[in-house]
Legacy VTK file of the C-alpha trace (Angstrom):
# vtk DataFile Version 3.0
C-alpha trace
ASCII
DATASET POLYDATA
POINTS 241 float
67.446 -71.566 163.159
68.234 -72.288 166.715
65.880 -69.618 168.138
63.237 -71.683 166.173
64.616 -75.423 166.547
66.717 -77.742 168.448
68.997 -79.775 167.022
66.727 -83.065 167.788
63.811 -81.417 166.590
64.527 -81.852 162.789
62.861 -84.078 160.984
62.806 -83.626 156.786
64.701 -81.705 154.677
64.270 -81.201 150.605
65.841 -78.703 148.483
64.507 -78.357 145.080
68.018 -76.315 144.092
70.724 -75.305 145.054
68.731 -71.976 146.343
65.507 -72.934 147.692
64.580 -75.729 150.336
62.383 -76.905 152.968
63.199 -78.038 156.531
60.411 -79.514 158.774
60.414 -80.657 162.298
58.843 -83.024 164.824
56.259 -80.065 166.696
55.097 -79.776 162.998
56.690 -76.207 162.252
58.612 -75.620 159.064
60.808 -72.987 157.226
62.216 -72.342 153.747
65.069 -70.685 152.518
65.242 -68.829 148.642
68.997 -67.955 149.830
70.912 -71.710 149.658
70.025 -71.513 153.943
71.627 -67.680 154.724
67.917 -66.785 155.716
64.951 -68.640 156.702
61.622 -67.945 156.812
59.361 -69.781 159.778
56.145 -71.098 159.276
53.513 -72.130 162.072
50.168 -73.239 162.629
50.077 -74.591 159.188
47.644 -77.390 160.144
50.148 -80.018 159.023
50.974 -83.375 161.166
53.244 -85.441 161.825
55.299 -84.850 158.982
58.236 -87.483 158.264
59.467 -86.985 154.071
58.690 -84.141 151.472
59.711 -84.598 147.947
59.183 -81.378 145.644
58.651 -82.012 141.468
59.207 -78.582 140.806
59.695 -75.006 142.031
56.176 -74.771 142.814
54.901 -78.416 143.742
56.238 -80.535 146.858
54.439 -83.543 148.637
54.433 -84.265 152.001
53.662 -87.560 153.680
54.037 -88.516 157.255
51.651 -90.555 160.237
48.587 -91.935 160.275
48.524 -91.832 156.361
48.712 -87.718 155.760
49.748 -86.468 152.862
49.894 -82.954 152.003
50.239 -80.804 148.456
51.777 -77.175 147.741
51.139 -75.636 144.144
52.435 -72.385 145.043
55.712 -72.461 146.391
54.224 -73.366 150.223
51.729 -70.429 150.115
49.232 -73.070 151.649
48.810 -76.587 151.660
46.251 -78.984 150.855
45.859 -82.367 152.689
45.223 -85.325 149.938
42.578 -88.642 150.168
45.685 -91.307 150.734
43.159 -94.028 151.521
45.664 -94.983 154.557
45.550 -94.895 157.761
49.182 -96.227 158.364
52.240 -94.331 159.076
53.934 -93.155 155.757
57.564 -92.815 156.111
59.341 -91.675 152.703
57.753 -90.386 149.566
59.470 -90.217 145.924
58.220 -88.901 142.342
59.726 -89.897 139.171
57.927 -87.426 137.328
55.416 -84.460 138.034
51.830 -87.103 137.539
53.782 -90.092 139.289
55.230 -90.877 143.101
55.042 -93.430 145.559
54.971 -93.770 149.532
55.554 -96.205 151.345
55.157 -96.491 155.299
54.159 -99.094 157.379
53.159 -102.821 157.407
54.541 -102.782 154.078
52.670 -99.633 152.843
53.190 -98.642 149.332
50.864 -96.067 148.046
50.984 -95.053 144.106
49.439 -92.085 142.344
49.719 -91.399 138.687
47.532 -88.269 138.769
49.861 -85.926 140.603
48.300 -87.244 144.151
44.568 -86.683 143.522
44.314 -90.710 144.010
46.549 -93.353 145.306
46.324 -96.924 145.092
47.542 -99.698 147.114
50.260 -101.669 145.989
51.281 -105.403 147.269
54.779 -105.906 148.638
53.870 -109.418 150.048
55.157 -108.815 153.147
54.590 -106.523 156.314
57.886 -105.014 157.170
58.121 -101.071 158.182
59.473 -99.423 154.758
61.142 -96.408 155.950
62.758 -95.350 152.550
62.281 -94.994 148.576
64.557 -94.167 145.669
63.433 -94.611 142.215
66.503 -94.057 139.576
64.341 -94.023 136.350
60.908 -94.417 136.115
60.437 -97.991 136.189
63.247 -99.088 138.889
62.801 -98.334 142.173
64.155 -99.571 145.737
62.766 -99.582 149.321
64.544 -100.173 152.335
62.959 -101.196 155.656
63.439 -103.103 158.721
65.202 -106.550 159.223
67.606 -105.606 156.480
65.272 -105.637 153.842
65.677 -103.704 150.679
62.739 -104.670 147.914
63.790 -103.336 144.082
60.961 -102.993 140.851
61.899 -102.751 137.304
58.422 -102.086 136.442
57.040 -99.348 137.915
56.034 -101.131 141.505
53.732 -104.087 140.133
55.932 -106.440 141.653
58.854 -106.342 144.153
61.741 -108.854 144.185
64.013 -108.893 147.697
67.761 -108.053 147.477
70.520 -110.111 149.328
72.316 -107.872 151.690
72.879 -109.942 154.308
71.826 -107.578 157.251
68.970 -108.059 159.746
69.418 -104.063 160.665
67.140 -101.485 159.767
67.273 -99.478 156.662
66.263 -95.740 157.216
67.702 -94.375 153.891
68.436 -95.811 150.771
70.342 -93.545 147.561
71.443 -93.916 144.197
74.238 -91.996 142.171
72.780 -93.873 138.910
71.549 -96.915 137.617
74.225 -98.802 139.180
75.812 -97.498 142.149
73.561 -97.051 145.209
73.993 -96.714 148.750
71.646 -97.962 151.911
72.250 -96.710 155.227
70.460 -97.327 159.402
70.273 -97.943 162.624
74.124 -99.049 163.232
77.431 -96.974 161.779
77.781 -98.782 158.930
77.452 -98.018 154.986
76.027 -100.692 152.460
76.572 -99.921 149.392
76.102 -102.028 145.817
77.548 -101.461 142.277
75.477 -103.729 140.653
72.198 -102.487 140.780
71.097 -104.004 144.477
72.143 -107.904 143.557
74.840 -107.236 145.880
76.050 -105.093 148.530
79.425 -104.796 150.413
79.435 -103.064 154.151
82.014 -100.508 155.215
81.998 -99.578 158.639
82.684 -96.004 160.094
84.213 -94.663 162.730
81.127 -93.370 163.807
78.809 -94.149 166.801
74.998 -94.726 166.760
72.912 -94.524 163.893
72.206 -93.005 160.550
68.842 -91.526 159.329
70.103 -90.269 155.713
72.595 -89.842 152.971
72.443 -88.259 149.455
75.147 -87.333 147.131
75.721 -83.893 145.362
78.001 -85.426 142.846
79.668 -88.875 141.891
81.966 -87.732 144.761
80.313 -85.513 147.457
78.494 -87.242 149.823
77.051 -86.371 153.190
75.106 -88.769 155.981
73.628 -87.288 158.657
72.299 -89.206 162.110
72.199 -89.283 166.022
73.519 -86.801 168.103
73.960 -83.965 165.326
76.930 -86.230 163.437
77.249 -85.370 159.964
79.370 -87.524 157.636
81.295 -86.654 154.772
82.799 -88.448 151.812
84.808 -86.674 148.794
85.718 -89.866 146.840
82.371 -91.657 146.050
LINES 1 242
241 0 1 2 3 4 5 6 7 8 9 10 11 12 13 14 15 16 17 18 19 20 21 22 23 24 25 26 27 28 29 30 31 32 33 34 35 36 37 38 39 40 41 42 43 44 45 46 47 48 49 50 51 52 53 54 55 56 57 58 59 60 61 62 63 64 65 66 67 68 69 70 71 72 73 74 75 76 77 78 79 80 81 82 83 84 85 86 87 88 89 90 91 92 93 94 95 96 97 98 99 100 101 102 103 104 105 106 107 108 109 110 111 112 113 114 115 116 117 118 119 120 121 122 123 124 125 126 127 128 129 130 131 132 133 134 135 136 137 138 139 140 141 142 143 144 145 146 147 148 149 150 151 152 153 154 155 156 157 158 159 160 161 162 163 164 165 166 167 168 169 170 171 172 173 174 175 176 177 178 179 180 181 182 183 184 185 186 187 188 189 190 191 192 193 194 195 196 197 198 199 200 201 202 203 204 205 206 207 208 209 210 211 212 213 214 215 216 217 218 219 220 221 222 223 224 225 226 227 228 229 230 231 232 233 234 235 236 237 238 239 240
């Protein structure tokens, strides 16, 4: 990869298994791996911009969203790509599908975008506010959280008709937000610190690192593996939750 990329350069990464992912980057190349990342497989002059989140519902299908409101569509593995109608203009940040008809985007001055037609239409939704929303995780398909700037994380129990703000007591920003299940969830930005509630977002207790600058995302492999990556190539890893 580093005859292809620099380190800064990346920008998304998704893998639909344990075999097969996607890695983008900010001069809008990608590549994809069928091998769990021994090989990879460049792509170029693919016509896509700007590209900031991908989120795949199956082997076949994966959405991309990124600025000035693009949103792209696969059906064949990443054969080709087809841009979609988002009705947007604004930045989207961080897309998310609970099921192969229905996903959300959100972006910002409080952008949230929702198709239930597998992206051929998307409708606005009202947050009531206009922060930058830089992250969603849904953990069924009616509750969902966003995280965003000023420390703001918004959660829905139905569906994204209406968002209720979370206390985390925080004014920094939130770049990724992750849940292990209904309960236990994690949020994670522009400082080296680690929010993370076991209630469901009504609270959240901070644990600070021993890490410098900031961090863009985290995810968990199991109740106990997790990784955070951020700034300067540092990658973070827990083994007890």
């Amino acid at each position: 990869l580093q005859k292809w990329f620099s380190f800064s350069d990346f920008i998304a990464m998704y893998f639909i298994n344990p075999a097969t992912g996607y890695l983008f980057s900010k001069s809008n190349r990608y590549c994809k791996t069928i091998d769990s990342g021994k090989t990879w497989v460049e792509f170029r002059n693919t016509g896509l911009e700007s590209i900031k989140s991908i989120f795949s519902t199956d082997s076949l299908t994966t959405y991309l969203v990124g600025g000035f409101g693009h949103i792209y569509k696969t059906i064949n593995g990443g054969g080709n790509w087809v841009k979609l109608t988002s009705g947007t203009t604004k930045d989207l940040e961080s897309v998310f599908f609970t099921n192969k008809n229905t996903g959300y985007a959100v972006g910002n001055s409080g952008t949230i975008l929702k198709t239930v037609d597998s992206g051929t239409t998307w409708t606005q939704q009202s947050l009531g506010a206009f922060y930058w929303l830089y992250s969603i995780y849904f953990t069924d398909i009616n509750t969902g959280y966003i995280g965003g700037d000023d420390g703001i994380i918004f959660k829905t129990i139905d569906a994204g008709i209406t968002w209720t703000q979370q206390s985390v007591g925080t004014n920094i920003t939130f770049f990724s937000i992750y849940f292990m299940d209904l309960n236990i969830g994690f949020a994670v930005g522009d400082n080296n610190k680690i929010h993370k509630t076991i209630d469901g977002g009504i609270t959240w207790t901070e644990y600070i690192t021993n890490s410098e600058g900031f961090f863009n995302c985290i995810l968990f492999t199991n109740s106990n593996d997790g990784y955070i990556v951020g700034m300067d190539c540092v990658i973070l890893k827990t083994k007890d939750g």
